[in-house]
Structures are given as C-alpha cells and as structure tokens.
Steps between C-alpha positions, in 0.01 A plus 500: 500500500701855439779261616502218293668419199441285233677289211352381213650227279401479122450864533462569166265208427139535438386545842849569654461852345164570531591390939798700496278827347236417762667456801761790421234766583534394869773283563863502410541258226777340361471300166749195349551330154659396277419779263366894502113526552347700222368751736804632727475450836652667814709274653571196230840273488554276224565191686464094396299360818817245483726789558651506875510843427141473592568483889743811467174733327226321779741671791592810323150628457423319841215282363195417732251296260618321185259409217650192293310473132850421301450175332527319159139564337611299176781225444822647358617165396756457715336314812787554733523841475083512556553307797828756618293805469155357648627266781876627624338907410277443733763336741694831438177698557433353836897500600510874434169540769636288727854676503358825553186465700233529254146467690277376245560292141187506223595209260247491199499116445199355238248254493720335291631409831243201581560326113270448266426129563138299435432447867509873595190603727253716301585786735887551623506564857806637673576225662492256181852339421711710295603204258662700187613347183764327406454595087379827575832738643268777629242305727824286608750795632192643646415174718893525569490845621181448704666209682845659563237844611369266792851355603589858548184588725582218719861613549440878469180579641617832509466586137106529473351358155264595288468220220245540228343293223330656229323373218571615145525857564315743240448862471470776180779408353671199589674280240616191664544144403135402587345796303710371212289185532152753403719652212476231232261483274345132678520506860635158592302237720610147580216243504309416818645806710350825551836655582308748775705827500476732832640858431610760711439838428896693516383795694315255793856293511669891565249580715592151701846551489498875612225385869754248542809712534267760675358236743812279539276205383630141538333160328493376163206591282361423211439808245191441270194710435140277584406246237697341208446477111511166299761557173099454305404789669761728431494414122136570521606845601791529280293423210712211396469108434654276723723236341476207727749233492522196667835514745643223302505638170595873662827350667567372126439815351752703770763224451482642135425850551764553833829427299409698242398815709175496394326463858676644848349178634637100516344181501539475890304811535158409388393506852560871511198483300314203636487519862532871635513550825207717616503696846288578728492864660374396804726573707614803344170637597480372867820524621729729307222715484445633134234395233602513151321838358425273135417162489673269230208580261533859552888502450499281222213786334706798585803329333311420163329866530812663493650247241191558224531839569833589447472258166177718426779827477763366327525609123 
C-alpha cells in the first residue's frame, strides 16, 4: 500500500474530509472540490468534477485508487445543471481513470438508487432493479450513473469497482435533509405506510470505504446497519407526535407549500416518504466482509444522544 495513491472527490464534504484525514496517515492522498475543506488538507485542488482539468491532477500526483462521493445531495433548481454535475462528473471522473491508469474507482451511489416505488421487496437485495425516479432528481441520476458504471465494466474491465449503497447515513453530528425531517415540531407520516428507515452509522460507511481501497474490493453493496425503524418509532423516541396525512391531501398541501418555499419537497415527492427503500446488509456481511459495528437502532440512538445533549448545553 506505501505505493498507492488516492483521490478523493467531494473532499471537503462530510465524509470526504473526515476519508481524506483518515487515509492521509498512511497513504498519499489527494483531495478535489469545488470549495476549501474547513480543515486544511495536504494535498487539496479546488477542482469542479466537470473540470477536464481533472485528468491533468489524476496523472500529476499519479493516482492509483479514486474514491467518487461528489454529487448533488439537494436540488439547486436548475435540473440540468444537477444532471451535468452528477451524470457527465462522473463521466469526467471515470475519463480521468481511464486516461491515466487508475486501478480501482469507489463510487458512493444511494439506495435512492432502486426508487421508492409500492412494489419494492421488504428487503433490497443487490441484485434488485435499480428503477430510480423520474420526480425525484437524486434517486434518478443515481440509477443513471449506476447504469453508465456497468457499461464501463463491460468495456473496461480494467478499472476495478467498488460501488456502494448506503442507507441514510447518520453519525454525531450530521445535519442532512432526512434529519431535517426529525427537526419539526410533528414528525410527518403519510397514512397506511410505515416509511421503515435503515441508517448507517458514518464511521461503519468510513470504515467500508477505507477495507475497500485497502483490499481492492469489487461488487456493489448495500450500506445499512441491521434492522430498520418505522417513522412511529422514531417519533416515539424523539418525543414528538406524528402528524399523519393521507397522501392525497399531503400532495395538496406541497402543491401549496412548494411555490411558496415553505417545504424543500413537491407534490411528486410524496413517495420519498411513502415507500422507502429498505436494504438488506446481507451481503455486506458475507461477501464484502464487514458487519456494521451499530445497528439502525443503535445509530439512530447515538444520533439523538448527541442531539439532546448538545441542546442540554446550550444557554
């Protein structure tokens, strides 16, 4: 390993930085973004994964093993410029390994991948059809990239790939779109679904990330920790009612609410909500070779730990 060499996209990101501060105590490590990370790091460029620039910095620093986690968390808006940076970046992200030899791509893709659609199994295998949505730009660009992912393996077996799925990632202190879905006051249920949540503890998904580059592991896996929690269980831990709608009078409400900013979310998403996809670790466990430290539960407790006491502190 003393000679390998590794690029991170979205290395300033959540878990970019806290993977570029890991691996850096053994490993050469070279970080991209499209902005400084708050913590410096050695060897960082700021780069837009578009950038053909990007194939010039891959050779320079002679780049063995290239983590991809650049993507667009959140819609800007602008849907063709989402789809530029998630579909042609990662285009641009495989163009630069292949021009310069890279041995091994990690592409963090998402459950999101599969869709959240009524006739999902109740566990998400590996080999389940990445279907996407349509209304949803996330779980569609990452369907995209998965598919254009397994062109490329067919006509460049030489790039090895690591492709991984995680679950709604949570740690200490994460603030993401889903945990702004336990901030409100009433934690939103629509009527008839459960809307299981499977969490994966952020330290387990570094942990996965770092074997893989260690162990040159190929596959797609799904990242969860054991177990799942219904939305009416994690009110009953947050403390907090659950205001259940039916989905009819909810895709009402957000054709009111999204044009005038007052939700992140539009009618066409209610199945964000209504039908998550939940994944099974299965092969996580018996083939890649790693069981998640915390199960869902567990993650999901350390997360509202932290949360109450941090709230506990403040004046």
């Amino acid at each position: 390993m003393s000679e390998d060499k590794v690029l991170i996209t979205g290395a300033a990101g959540y878990i970019g930085s806290r993977l570029a501060e890991r691996l850096a105590k053994n490993l050469t490590v070279v970080g991209v973004d499209i902005r400084e990370p708050a913590t410096p790091q050695a060897n960082f460029e700021v780069c837009d994964i578009r950038d053909k620039r990007l194939a010039d910095i891959v050779s320079q620093h002679q780049i063995t093993h290239v983590v991809h986690l650049a993507s667009v968390l959140e819609s800007s808006g602008d849907e063709a410029r989402d789809y530029d940076i998630d579909v042609n970046g990662t285009r641009n992200v495989v163009e630069a390994c292949l021009s310069s030899g890279v041995r091994h791509l990690t592409v963090t893709s998402s459950g999101a991948a599969y869709g959240y659609h009524a006739d999902n199994p109740t566990w998400i295998d590996e080999d389940d059809p990445l279907r996407g949505n349509e209304e949803f730009a996330y779980s569609k660009h990452k369907k995209l990239v998965e598919n254009y992912l397994a062109e490329v393996r067919k006509s460049h077996p030489e790039l090895q790939q690591l492709i991984l799925r995680p679950g709604t990632v949570l740690g200490r202190e994460t603030r993401n779109q889903i945990t702004n879905l336990f901030d409100k006051n009433r934690i939103l249920a629509i009527s008839g679904s459960d809307s299981p949540f499977v969490f994966i503890w952020d330290e387990d998904v570094l942990d996965i990330i770092e074997m893989g580059i260690r162990e040159s592991k190929v596959g797609r896996y799904n990242l969860a920790g054991d177990g799942a929690m219904s939305i009416f269980e994690i009110a009953r831990r947050l403390n907090k009612p659950v205001l259940s709608l039916p989905a009819g009078l909810l895709k009402l409400a957000l054709s009111i609410a999204k044009p005038l900013r007052l939700s992140r979310y539009s009618p066409q998403q209610i199945n964000f909500l209504r039908y998550r996809p939940v994944l099974s670790n299965r092969r996580l466990k018996s083939e890649f070779g790693y069981t998640p430290q915390l199960t869902s539960r567990e993650v999901f407790e350390l997360f509202v730990e932290n949360r109450q006491k941090n709230e506990g502190s403040s004046p």
